[in-house]
N, C-alpha and C positions, 0 to 999 in steps of 0.2 A: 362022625364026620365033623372035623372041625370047623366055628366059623371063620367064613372068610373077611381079611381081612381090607378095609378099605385101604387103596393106596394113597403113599404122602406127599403130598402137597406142599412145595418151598413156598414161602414168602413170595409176592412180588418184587422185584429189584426195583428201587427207586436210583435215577443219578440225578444227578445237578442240575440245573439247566445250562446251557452254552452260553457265551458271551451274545452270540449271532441271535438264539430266543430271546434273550434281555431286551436286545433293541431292537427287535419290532414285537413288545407290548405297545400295547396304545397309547400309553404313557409316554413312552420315548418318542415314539412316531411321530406324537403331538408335537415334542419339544424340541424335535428333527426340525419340524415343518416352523416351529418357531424360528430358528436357527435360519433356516433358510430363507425368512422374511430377511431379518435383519444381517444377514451378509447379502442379500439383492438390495438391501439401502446403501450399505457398506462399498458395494459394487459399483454402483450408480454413483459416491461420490469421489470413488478415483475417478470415475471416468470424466465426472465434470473438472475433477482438478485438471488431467492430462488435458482437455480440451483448451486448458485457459495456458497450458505449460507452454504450448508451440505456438507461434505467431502463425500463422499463414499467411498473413497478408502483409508483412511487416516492411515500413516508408523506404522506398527506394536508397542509397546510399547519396551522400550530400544533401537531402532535403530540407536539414536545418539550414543550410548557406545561401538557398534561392529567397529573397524576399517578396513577401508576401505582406497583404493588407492585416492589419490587426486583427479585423472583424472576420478574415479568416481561417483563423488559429482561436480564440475566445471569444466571449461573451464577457459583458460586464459583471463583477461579481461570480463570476465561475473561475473553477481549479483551474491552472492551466495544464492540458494531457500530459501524461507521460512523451508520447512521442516527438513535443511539439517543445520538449525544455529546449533553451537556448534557439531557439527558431527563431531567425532574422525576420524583421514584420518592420514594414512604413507606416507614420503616422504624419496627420499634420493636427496641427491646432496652437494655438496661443500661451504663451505663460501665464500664470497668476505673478502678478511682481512682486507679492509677500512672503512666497512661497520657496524660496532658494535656502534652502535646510542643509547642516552640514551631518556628516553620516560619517565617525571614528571608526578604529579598527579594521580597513580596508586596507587589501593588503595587493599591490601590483609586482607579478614577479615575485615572491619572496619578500619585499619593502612595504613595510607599513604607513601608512598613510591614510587621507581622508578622502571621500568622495563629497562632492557638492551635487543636491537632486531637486529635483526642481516638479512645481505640477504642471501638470498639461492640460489646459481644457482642449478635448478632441473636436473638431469645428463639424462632425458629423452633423447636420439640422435635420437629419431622415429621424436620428434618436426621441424616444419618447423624454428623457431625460439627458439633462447638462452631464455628461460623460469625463472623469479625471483618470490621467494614466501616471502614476509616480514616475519620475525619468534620473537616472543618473548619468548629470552632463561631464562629468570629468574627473580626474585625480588629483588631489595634492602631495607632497609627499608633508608638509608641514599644514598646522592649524591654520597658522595666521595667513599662507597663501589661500588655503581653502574659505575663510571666510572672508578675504576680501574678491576672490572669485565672485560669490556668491553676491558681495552687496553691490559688485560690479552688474552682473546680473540683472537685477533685483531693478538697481537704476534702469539699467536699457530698456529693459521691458516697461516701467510704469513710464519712460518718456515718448512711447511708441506701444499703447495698448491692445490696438488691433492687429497688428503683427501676425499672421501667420509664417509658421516653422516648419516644415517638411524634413523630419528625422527619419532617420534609419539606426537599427539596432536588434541587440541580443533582447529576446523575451528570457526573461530569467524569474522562476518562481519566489515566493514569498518567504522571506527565511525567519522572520516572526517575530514579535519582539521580544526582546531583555531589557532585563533588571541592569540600571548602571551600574561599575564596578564600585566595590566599599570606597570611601570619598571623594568621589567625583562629582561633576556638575548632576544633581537628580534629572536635569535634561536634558541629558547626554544621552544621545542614540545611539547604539553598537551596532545596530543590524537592520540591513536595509529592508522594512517592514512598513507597506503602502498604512497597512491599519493602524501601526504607530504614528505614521507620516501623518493619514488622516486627523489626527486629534491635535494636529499642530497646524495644520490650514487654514486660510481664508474661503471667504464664498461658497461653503459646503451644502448650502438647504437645496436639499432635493436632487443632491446628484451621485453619481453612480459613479463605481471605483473600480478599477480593475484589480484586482488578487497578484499579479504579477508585475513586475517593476519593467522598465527599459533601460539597457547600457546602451547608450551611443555610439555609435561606429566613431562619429568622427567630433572630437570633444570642441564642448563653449567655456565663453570666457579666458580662453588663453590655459586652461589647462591640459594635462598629460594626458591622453588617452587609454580607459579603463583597459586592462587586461581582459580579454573573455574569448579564449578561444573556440574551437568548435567543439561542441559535445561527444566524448566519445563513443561510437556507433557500439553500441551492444550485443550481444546475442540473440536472435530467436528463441532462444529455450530459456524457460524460469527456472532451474534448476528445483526451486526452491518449492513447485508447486508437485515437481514430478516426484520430489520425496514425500510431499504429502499423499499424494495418489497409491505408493508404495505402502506408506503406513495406513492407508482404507485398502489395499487390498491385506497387507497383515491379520486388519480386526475383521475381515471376515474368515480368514483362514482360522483366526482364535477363533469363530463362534461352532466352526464346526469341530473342533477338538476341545471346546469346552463342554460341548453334546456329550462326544467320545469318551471323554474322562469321567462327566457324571456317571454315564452310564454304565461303564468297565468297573466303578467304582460300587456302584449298584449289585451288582456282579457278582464282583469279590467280596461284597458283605454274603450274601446269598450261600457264598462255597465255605466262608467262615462256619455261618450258622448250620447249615448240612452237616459239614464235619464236625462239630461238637456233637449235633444231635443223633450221628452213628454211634458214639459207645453208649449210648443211655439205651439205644435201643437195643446193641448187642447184649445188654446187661439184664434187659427184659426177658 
């Protein structure tokens, strides 16, 4: 009788792993969950964009054209808001009579010309400090009319010092200073700029300036009446924020296919090294 023989036994079949096995090792899983952090920051900072994109409460239409007291549109030394540029505001207070400064490069209509500006001490006495507001009282369209404007000015006020003035006017923000042009007077002012203005004043110790100037409705000294119409009413929507909100939810969409791609890529090393390592073995 012959022996029997044991029967044979194939290999175990080894395959690959799946794409789906690869990512949920604990590895990935981790770096999932990382991914998931930071597209929930990514998330959170569209949504503060979009929140800042729409106005909800945005100033009724004409709100620049109602006048209103100074004091309530700004602060001394504060930015004046956005919503609040060109916003019509009454003031009263007195001239400095030293203080009647010409300002080149203003342009009414199209036509170049000068403005003549003047300071104002505000007669508020509630303030803790002597309060100055820069004022531009008028247009020239020549030099010589605008400074003898100004030293018109200049006289009225030092022969009448107590004088209180009750203006009305454009609040108009701070446009900054500049460099005079190549050969001109070095103290020539181009741009109506309170903080340049300041460093050319009298009677300054201890007092407070406001960041934005005033155009007068109704001009002194016999001059032209500045141009300044009403500001045009805007849109609700910042465009410009809702793109960025767009581009934070982009970078969390990249963080979760930047996961994807690691790990797909993972993967296909994996099915690489597999298939090389089948002919060595069929060769065994």
């Amino acid at each position: 009788m012959s022996p029997r023989r044991a029967p044979d036994t194939a290999p175990a079949q080894v395959f690959p792993p799946t794409l789906r096995e690869v990512m949920f090792r604990p590895r990935w899983l981790g770096l999932l969950a990382l991914c998931l952090v930071v597209a929930a920051v990514f998330a959170w900072l569209g949504q503060w964009q979009l929140s800042r994109a729409v106005d909800v409460d945005p100033p009724p239409p004409g709100v620049t054209e109602q006048v209103v007291p100074i004091a309530d549109v700004v602060a001394p030394g504060a930015y004046l808001p956005e919503p609040y540029v060109g916003q019509k505001v009454s003031v009263t207070g007195r001239w400095i009579p030293e203080d009647f400064l010409v300002v080149s490069s203003r342009f009414n209509d199209g036509v170049e010309g000068y403005w003549v500006t003047g300071q104002l001490r505000l007669g508020d006495s509630s303030a803790a400090a002597p309060t100055s507001l820069a004022v531009a009282v008028g247009w020239a369209a020549t030099r010589a009319e605008a400074e003898a404007a100004a030293s018109a000015l200049s006289v009225h006020a030092e022969n009448d010092p107590g004088a209180s003035h009750a203006l009305t006017g454009r609040l108009i923000s701070d446009e900054g200073p500049a460099v005079p042009p190549r050969g001109a007077d070095p103290m020539e002012m181009t741009r109506m700029s309170p903080a340049a203005l300041l460093s050319r004043w009298h009677d300054i110790d201890g007092i407070e300036v406001y960041r934005p100037f005033l155009a007068v409705t109704d001009p002194l000294g016999g001059l032209d009446a500045i141009s300044s119409p009403a500001p045009v009413e805007g849109s609700g929507v910042n465009w410009l924020n809702i793109f960025y909100a767009v581009e934070w939810a982009v970078f969390a969409g990249f963080a979760f296919y930047l996961w994807y791609r690691l790990a797909r890529d993972a993967w296909e090393r994996e099915l690489e090294d597999f298939e090389d390592a089948e002919p060595d073995e069929a060769t065994a």
